[in-house]
Structures are given as structure tokens and as C-alpha cells.
C-alpha positions in Angstrom: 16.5 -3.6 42.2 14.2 -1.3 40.7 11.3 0.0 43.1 8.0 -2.0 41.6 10.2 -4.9 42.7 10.9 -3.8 46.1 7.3 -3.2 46.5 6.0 -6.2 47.3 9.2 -7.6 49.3 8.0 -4.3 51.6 4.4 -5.9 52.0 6.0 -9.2 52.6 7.7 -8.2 55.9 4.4 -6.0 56.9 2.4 -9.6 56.9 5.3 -12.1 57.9 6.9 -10.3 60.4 4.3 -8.0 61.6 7.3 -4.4 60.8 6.0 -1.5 60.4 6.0 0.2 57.3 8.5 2.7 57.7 11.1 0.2 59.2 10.3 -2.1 56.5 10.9 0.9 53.8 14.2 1.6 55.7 15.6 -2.3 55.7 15.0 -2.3 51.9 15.9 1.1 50.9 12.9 2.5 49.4 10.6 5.6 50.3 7.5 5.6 51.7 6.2 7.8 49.3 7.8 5.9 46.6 6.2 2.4 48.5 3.0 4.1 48.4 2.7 5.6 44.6 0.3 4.7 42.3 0.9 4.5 38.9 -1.0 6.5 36.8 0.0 4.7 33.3 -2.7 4.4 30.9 -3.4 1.2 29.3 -3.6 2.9 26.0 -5.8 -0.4 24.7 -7.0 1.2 21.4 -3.7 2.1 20.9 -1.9 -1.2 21.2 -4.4 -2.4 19.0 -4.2 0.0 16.2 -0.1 -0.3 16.2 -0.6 -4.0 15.7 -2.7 -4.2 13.2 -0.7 -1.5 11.2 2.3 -4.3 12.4 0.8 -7.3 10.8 -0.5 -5.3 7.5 2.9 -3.6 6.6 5.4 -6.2 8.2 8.7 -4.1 7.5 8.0 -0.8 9.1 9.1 0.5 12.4 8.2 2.3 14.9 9.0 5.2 13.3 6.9 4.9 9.9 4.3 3.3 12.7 4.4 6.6 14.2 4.1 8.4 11.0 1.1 6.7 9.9 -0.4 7.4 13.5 -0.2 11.0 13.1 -1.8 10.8 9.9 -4.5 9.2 11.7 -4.7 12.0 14.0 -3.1 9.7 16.9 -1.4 12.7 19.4 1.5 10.4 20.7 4.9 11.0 20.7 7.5 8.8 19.5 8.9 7.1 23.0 5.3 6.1 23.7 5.1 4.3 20.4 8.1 2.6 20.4 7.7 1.4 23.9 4.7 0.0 22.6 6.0 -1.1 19.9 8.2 -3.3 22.1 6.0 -4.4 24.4 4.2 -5.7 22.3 7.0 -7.8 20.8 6.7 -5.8 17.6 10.4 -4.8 17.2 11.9 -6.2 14.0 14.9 -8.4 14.1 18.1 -7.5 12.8 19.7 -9.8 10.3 23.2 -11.2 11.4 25.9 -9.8 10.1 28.0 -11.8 7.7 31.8 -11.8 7.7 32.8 -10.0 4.3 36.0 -10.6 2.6 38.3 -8.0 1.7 38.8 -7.5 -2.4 42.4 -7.6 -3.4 41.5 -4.1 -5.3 38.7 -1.4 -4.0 37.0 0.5 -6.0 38.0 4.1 -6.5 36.5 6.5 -4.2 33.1 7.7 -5.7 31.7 11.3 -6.2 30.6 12.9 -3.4 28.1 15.5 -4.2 27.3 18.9 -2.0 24.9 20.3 -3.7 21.3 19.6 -5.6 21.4 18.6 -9.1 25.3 17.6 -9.4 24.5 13.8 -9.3 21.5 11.6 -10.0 20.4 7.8 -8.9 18.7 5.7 -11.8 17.0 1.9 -12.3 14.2 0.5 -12.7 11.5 -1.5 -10.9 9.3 -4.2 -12.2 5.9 -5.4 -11.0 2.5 -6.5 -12.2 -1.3 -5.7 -12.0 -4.1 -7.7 -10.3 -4.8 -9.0 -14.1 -1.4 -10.1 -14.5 -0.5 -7.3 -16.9 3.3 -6.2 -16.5 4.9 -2.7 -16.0 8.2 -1.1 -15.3 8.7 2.5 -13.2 11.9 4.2 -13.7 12.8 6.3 -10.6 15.4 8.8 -10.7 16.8 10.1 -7.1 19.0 13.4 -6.4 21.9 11.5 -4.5 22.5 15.1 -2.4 19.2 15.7 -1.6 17.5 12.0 -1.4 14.4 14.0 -3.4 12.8 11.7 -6.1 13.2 13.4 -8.9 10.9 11.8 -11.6 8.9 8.7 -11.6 7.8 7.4 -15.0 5.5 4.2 -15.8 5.1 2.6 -18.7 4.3 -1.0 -19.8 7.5 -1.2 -21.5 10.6 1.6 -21.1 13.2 1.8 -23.1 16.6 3.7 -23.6 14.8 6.4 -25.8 12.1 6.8 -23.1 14.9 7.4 -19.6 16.4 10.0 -22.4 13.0 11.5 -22.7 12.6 11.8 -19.3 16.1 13.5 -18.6 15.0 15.7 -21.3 11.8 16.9 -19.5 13.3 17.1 -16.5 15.8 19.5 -18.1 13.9 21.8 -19.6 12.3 22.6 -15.9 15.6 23.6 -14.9 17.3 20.4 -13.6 20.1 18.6 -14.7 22.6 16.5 -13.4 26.4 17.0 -14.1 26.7 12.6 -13.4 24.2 10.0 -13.5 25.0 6.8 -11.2 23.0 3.4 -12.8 23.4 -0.4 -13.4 24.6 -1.9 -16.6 21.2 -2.2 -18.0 20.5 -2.1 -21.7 18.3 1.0 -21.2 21.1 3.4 -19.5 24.5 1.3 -22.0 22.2 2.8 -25.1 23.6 4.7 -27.4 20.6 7.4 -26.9 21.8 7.8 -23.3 25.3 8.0 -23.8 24.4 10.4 -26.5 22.2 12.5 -24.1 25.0 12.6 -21.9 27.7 13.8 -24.6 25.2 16.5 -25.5 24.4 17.9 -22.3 28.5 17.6 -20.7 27.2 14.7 -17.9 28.7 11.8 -17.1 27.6 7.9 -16.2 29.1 6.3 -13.8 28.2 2.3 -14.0 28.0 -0.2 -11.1 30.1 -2.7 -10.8 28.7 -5.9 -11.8 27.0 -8.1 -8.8 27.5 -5.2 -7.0 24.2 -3.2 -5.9 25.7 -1.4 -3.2 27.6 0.8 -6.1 24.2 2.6 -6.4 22.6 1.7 -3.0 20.8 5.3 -2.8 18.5 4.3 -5.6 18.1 0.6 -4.3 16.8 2.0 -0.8 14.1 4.2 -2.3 13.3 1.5 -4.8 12.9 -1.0 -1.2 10.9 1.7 0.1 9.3 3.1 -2.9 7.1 -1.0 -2.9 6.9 -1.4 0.5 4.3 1.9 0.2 
């Protein structure tokens, strides 16, 4: 029984039974000086309020990008403070159960593993629209080694000739990949990309279809990339 509980057990037997404080401390184990502390816990008020309100306006972010946004703010708190804020104030995001997978008859072949910058590249695309309706698409490329976002590139409508473009800019500053990890798109299956490719000795290595987790390093920047 933790000691804030034992606390008032102690004050029980002072009143009912007229014991004396130290006997009482010594029936129930506790310390006098442990019966007799007073927390000194702030309430941190302005704080609990500023954590939920960031809460309710970006509902997917944790503690951690809670606490990152705090510091920005010029909040000096460290990180167990805000996450036992966080939970206390019933905050805490709620894990998804986990579904039971089935086990192919054939895996996939073990994929590339890079160890160092520049050997292999995430690509895809996201799509989204103004406040006036007006449709665009940003084509995100990711270093798989280093998790850096390489390029971003917007445009109201990308095509194969424009990703080859932007592998082309991107070279010419000194970085290129040796393989290049994408969906089946028609954009990245062009002829101008798998000509880019031949030219510049790169490979691309396609995900399987229905299966995003083939290129799941692009996928979670993308998820975070529109949450901010």
C-alpha cells in the first residue's frame, strides 16, 4: 500500500482510538516524517490546459510531438512531466488490436538493406486538395538509411517525366541513389524512369501489389508528412 494511502488510515486510529501518532505510524508501517510530508507538486494548470488543447487540435500526436511542440513554445518541461500529464489527463492514445495474420505459402525475398546515405531511395505520391477545391499531388522522396526527405515536389498534376526531372536535379547536387523502392504507379512503371534508371546504373525495386508494407518507410513519412 503506497504511503498517500496509509496516510489517512494513520489519522483514522489518532481520532477512533485516541493512539498516538508514533504508535499509530508503527502499527501501519510508515514514518513519521513520511506521515507528516507535504507535497510540494505543482498543479501545473496552464500547462494541463495547453497540452489539451494541442490534444484536441492534432488528435494523433503523442506525448512526444506534444512535447516537441511545447518546447517550441518556450514551455521548459521535461518529457516525464508531460507524459504524466498526458495521462492524467486521459490523453494517451489507444492502441489498435492486433489482428491475427496468416502466414503466405511463399515470402518475399529478403530486401536491401542499406548502410549508408544515398544507396537507396523511398518514392510515392500524395494527393490532396485546396480550400477551393483545386487538386494537387506532392511527390516525396525519402533516403531509406538516413530517414532524410530528400525532395518534395508539388505540382497540380506529376507525371513520369516530372519524378525523372526531379531525380535529375537531385543528381546533379551530388546525390543519387544506386535503388529506388516505389509502388506500381504509372509515374515510376514509365518508360522515362526506367530509362533514367538504365542511364544512371540504379535499380527499382516494385512493391508487391496490396502490399504497402513493401515500402512502409515512405508510407510513414507520407502519414506524418499530412498530419503536420
Amino acid at each position: 500500500m503506497k504511503p498517500s494511502r496509509r496516510r489517512p488510515l494513520v489519522d483514522y486510529l489518532c481520532n477512533q482510538y485516541r493512539a498516538s501518532e508514533r504508535h499509530a505510524c508503527r502499527v501501519l508501517r510508515i514514518g513519521r516524517g513520511t506521515y507528516r510530508y507535504k507535497s510540494q507538486q505543482r498543479d501545473w494548470i496552464e500547462l494541463r490546459a495547453r497540452i489539451r488543447e494541442i490534444a484536441q487540435s492534432r488528435v494523433r500526436y503523442g506525448y512526444r510531438k506534444v512535447l516537441v511542440l511545447l518546447m517550441r513554445e518556450g514551455w521548459q518541461v521535461g518529457k516525464h512531466l508531460v507524459y504524466r500529464l498526458y495521462k492524467e489527463e486521459g490523453l494517451a492514445l489507444k492502441s489498435k488490436p492486433q489482428r491475427r495474420r496468416r502466414k503466405a505459402a511463399r515470402t518475399r525475398q529478403e530486401r536491401f538493406q542499406p548502410t549508408a546515405p544515398n544507396q537507396a531511395w523511398s518514392l510515392d505520391f500524395i494527393a490532396d486538395q485546396l480550400q477551393d477545391g483545386r487538386r494537387f499531388r506532392l511527390l516525396t522522396i525519402v533516403d531509406v538509411f538516413t530517414r532524410e526527405c530528400v525532395a518534395i515536389e508539388v505540382g497540380q498534376s506529376l507525371r513520369g517525366e516530372d519524378v525523372v526531372r526531379t531525380l535529375n536535379r537531385l543528381k546533379h547536387e551530388g546525390r543519387a541513389p544506386k535503388l529506388l523502392f516505389c509502388d506500381n504507379g504509372s509515374e515510376f512503371s514509365s518508360q522515362a524512369m526506367d530509362l533514367w534508371a538504365y542511364q544512371n546504373g540504379a535499380k527499382i525495386d516494385f512493391s508487391r501489389p496490396g502490399k504497402p508494407t513493401d515500402n512502409a518507410f515512405i508510407e510513414s513519412f507520407n502519414g506524418t508528412f499530412r498530419d503536420e
